[in-house]
ZANU-700375 format. One line per field, with one value per residue (C-alpha): x, y, z. Coordinates in nm, 4 decimals. Layout:
REM ZANU-700375
c1	[X:...]
c2	[Y:...]
c3	[Z:...]
REM end
This chain:
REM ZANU-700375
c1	[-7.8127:-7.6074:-7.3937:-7.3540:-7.1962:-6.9296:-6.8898:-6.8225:-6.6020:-6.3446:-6.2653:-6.1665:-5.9499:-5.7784:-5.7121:-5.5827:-5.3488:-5.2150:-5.1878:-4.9456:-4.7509:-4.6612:-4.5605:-4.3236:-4.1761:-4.1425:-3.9847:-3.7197:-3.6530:-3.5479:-3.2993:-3.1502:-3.0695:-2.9251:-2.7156:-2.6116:-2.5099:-2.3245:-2.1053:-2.0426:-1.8789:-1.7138:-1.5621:-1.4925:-1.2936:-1.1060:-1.0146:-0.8805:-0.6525:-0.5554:-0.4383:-0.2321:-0.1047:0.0547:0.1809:0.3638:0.4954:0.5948:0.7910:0.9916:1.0553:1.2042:1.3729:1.1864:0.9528:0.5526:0.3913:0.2111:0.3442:0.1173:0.2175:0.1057:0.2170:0.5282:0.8328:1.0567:1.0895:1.3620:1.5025:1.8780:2.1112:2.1225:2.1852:1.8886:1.6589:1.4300:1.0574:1.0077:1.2333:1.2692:1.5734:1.8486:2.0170:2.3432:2.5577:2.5915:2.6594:2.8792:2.7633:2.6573:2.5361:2.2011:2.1196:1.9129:2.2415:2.5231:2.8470:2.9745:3.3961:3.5105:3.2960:3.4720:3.6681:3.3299:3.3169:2.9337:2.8473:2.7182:2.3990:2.1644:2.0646:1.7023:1.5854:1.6199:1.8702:1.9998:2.3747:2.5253:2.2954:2.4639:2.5576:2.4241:2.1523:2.2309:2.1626:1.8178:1.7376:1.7342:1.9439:2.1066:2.0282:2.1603:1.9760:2.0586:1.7999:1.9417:1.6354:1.6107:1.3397:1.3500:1.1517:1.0460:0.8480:1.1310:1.0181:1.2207:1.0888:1.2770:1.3272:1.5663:1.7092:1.8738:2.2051:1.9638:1.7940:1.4443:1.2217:1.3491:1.1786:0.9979:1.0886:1.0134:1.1525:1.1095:1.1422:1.4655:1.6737:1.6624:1.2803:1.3610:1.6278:1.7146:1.8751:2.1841:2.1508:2.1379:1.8832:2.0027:1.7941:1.7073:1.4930:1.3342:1.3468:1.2847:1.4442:1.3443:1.6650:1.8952:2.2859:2.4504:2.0831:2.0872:1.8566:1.6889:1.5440:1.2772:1.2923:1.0429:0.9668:0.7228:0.7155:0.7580:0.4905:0.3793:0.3700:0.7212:0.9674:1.3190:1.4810:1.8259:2.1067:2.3204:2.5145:2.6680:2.9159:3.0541:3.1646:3.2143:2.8890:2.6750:2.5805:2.4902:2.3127:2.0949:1.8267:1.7047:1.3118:1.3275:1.1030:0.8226:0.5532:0.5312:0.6628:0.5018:0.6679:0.7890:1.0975:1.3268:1.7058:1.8221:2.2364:2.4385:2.7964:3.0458:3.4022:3.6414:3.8329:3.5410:3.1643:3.0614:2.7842:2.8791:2.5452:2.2350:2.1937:1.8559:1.6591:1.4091:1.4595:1.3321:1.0583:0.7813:0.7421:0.9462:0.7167:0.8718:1.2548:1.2918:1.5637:1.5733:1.8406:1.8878:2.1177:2.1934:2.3585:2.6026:2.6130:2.9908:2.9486:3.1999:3.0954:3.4446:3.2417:2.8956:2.5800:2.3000:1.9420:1.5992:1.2958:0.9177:0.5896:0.3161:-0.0284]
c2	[3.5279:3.5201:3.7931:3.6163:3.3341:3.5100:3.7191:3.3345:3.2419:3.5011:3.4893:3.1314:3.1904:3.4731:3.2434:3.0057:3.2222:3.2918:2.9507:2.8856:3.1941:3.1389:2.7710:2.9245:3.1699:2.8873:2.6643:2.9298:3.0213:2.6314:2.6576:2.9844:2.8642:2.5111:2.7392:2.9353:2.6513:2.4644:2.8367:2.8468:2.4778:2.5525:2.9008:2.6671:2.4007:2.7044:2.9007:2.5026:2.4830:2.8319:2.7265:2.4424:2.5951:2.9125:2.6566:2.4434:2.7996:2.9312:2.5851:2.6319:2.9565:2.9122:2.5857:2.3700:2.0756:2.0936:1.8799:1.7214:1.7304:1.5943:1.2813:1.4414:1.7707:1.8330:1.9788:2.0509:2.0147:2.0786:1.9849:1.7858:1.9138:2.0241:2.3788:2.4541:2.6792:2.4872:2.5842:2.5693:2.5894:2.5620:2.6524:2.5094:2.2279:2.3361:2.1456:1.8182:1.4806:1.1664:0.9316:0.6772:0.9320:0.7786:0.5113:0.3463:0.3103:0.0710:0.0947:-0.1291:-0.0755:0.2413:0.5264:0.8108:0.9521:0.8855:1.2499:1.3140:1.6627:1.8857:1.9972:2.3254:2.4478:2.4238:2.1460:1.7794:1.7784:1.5084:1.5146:1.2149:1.0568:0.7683:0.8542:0.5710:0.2680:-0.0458:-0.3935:-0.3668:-0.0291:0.1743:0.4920:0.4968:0.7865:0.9822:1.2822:1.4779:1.6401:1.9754:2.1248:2.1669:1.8774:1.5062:1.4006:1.0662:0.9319:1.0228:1.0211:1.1073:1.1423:1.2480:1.1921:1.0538:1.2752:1.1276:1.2289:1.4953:1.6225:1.4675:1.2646:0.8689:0.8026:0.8963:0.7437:0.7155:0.6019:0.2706:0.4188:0.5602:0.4121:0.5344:0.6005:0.8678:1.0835:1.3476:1.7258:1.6981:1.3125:1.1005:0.8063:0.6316:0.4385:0.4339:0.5389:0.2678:0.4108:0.0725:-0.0593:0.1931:0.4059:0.4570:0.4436:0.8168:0.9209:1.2199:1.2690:1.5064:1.4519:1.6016:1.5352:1.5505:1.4939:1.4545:1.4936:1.1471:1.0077:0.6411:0.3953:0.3450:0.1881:0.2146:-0.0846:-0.1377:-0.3253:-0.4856:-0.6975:-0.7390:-0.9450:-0.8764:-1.1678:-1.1377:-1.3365:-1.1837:-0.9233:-1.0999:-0.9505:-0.9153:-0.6577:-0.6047:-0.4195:-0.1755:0.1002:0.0148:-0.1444:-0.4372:-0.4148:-0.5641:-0.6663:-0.7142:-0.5869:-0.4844:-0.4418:-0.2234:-0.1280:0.1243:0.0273:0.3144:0.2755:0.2803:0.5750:0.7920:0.8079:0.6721:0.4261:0.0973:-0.1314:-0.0792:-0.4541:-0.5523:-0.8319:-0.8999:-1.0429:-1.4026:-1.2980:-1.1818:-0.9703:-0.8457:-0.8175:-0.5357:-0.6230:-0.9370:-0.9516:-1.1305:-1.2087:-1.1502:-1.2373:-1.0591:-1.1284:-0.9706:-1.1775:-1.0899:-0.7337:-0.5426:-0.3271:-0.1991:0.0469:0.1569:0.1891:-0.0017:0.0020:-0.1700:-0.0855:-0.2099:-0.0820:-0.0419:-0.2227]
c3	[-1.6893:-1.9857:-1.8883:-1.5509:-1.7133:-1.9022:-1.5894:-1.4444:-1.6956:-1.7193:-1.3713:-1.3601:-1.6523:-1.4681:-1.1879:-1.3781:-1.5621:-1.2316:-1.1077:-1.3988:-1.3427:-1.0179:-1.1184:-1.3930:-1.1503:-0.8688:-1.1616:-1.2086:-0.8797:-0.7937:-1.1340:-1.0093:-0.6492:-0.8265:-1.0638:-0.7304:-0.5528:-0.8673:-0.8546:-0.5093:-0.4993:-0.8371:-0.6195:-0.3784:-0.5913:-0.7609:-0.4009:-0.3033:-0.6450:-0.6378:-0.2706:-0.3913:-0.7326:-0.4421:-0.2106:-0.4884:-0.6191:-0.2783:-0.1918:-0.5382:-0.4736:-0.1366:-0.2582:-0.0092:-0.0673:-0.0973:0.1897:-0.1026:-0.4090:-0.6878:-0.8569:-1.2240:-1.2074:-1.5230:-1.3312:-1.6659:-1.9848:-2.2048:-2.5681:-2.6555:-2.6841:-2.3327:-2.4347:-2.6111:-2.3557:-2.1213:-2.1913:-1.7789:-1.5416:-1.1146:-0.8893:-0.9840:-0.7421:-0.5502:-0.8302:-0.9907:-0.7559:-0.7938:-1.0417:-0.7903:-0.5364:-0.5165:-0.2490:-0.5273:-0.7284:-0.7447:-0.9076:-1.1454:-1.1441:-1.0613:-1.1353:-0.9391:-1.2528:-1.4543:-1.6263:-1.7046:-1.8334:-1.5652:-1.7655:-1.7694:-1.4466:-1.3571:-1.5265:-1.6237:-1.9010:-2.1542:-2.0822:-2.2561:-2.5702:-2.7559:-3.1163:-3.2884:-3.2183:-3.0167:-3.1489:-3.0035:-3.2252:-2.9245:-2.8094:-2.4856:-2.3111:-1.9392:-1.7859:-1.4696:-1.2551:-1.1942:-1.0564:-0.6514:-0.5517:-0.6749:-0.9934:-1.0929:-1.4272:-1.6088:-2.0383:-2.3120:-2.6940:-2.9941:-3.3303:-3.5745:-3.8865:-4.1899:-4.3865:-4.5349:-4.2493:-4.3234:-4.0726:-4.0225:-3.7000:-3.3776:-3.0194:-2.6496:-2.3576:-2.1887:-1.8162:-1.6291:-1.3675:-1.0267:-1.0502:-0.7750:-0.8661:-0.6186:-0.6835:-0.8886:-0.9806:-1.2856:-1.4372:-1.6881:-1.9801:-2.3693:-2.5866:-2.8407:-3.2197:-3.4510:-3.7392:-3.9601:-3.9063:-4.1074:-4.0073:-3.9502:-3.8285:-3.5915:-3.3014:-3.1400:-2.7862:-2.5360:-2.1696:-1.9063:-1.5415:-1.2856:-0.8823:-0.7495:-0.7186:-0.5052:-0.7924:-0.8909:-0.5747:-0.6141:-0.3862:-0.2953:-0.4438:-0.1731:-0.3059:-0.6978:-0.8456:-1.2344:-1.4664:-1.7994:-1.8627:-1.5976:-1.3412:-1.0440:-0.7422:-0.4050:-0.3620:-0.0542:-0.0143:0.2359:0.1972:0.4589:0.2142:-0.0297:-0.3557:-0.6296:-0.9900:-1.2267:-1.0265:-1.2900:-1.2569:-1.5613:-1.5567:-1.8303:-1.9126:-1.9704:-2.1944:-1.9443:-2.0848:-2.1704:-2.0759:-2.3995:-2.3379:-2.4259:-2.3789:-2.1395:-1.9979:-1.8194:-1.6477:-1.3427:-1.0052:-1.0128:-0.7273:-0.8654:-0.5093:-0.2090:0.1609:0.3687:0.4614:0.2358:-0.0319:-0.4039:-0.6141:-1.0398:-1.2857:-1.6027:-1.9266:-2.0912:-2.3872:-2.4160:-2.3770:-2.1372:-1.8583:-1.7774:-1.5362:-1.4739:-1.2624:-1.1626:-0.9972:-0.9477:-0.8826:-0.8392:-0.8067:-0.5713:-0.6267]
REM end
């Protein structure tokens, strides 16, 4: 009898041994087919960006434009002065256009003997950087996009050197005018350095651009009138959707002889939005500044 009970015994343990086994071997079978499905969506996710990243290089490479182009995707970059090499490049554009080329553009005077620099092909480019500060510490600031699709989100950082060469300040951009600027066009803003630099300061600057994207809207100017006191004008919204502001209307005054920059005026329309085919009206001081010639845009966004 006593034998018969140990006999007893040790076969339930073995069974239960077994029990647990399978358990542990079921347990890892369900976290080896949830590993195996986690790899085959992350396969999937890669063959879908590999896609894209083939079509985007296939459309620059043939010098056409990707059905979808994403809205954070860095075309160029490149340092100032524009000859310094670009650290990524795309075709280059079939050569620079007229200073108020873009329909997003207005001309203030005449702008048809404006000289700016052509720029390196490729990329977005400084081509004309003021020498010195304006009154509101800032440094006035034209690129051209000579790459072969339009770019928007237009930034441009740098930094100020003194008489010695050391470190006197660090700047960005405040956003560029056209927000769409097609193959062989210019934008046209400033970069915001602060009171901490000194006079004779030199500068160097960074550009870069990004595909246009949906949130910036460029309107049209369609009517402008220049007194010494103000720019005066009409902007008419036609681009198919609402846009939403603060509208701004930012303009860049040239010396009439040469394309120094002379001041970088800027306001808002007095509507704070535009419905589909409405138009709005701004006025902008000069506060005695001239703007012998020069060019001018708006723009708005999309909420």
């Amino acid at each position: 009898m006593l034998v018969a009970a140990a006999s007893c015994s040790s076969d339930s343990g073995d069974r239960s041994a077994s029990d647990a086994e399978v358990e542990a071997l079921r347990e890892q079978l369900a976290a080896a087919e949830s590993r195996a499905d986690e790899a085959e969506s992350e396969r999937d996710e890669l063959a879908d960006a590999l896609a894209a990243v083939e079509e985007q290089l296939t459309a620059i490479t043939e010098g056409t434009t990707p059905p979808t182009a994403a809205a954070d995707t860095s075309l160029v970059e490149t340092t100032s002065p524009p000859t310094a090499a670009p650290t990524t490049t795309v075709a280059p554009s079939s050569g620079p256009a007229a200073p108020d080329a873009s329909p997003y553009v207005e001309a203030i005077g005449d702008v048809s003997t404006l000289d700016i620099p052509v720029g390196e092909p490729g990329v977005v480019s400084v081509v004309i950087a003021a020498t010195s500060l304006d009154r509101s510490r800032s440094l006035p600031v034209v690129v051209r996009n000579n790459t072969s699709l339009p770019v928007g989100s237009i930034d441009v950082t740098g930094v100020a050197r003194d008489a010695a060469g050391g470190l006197a300040g660090s700047g960005s951009s405040q956003g560029f005018q056209p927000v769409v600027v097609s193959p062989g066009e210019i934008a046209f803003g400033y970069v915001f350095f602060g009171d901490a630099v000194p006079e004779g300061a030199t500068f160097e600057l960074s550009v870069s651009a990004e595909a246009v994207g949906d949130f910036f809207i460029p309107v049209a100017i369609t009517e402008l009138a220049v007194n010494p006191d103000q720019l005066i004008g009409i902007v008419t919204n036609n681009t198919g959707r609402e846009v939403s502001g603060p509208i701004g209307v930012d303009a860049i005054c040239f010396d009439a002889a040469t394309p120094s920059v002379l001041s970088t005026p800027g306001g808002y329309l007095e509507q704070d939005a535009l419905p589909e085919g409405a138009t709005g009206s701004f006025s902008i001081s000069m506060y005695g500044d001239a703007c012998p010639r020069g060019l001018i845009s708006a723009s708005g966004y999309s909420f």
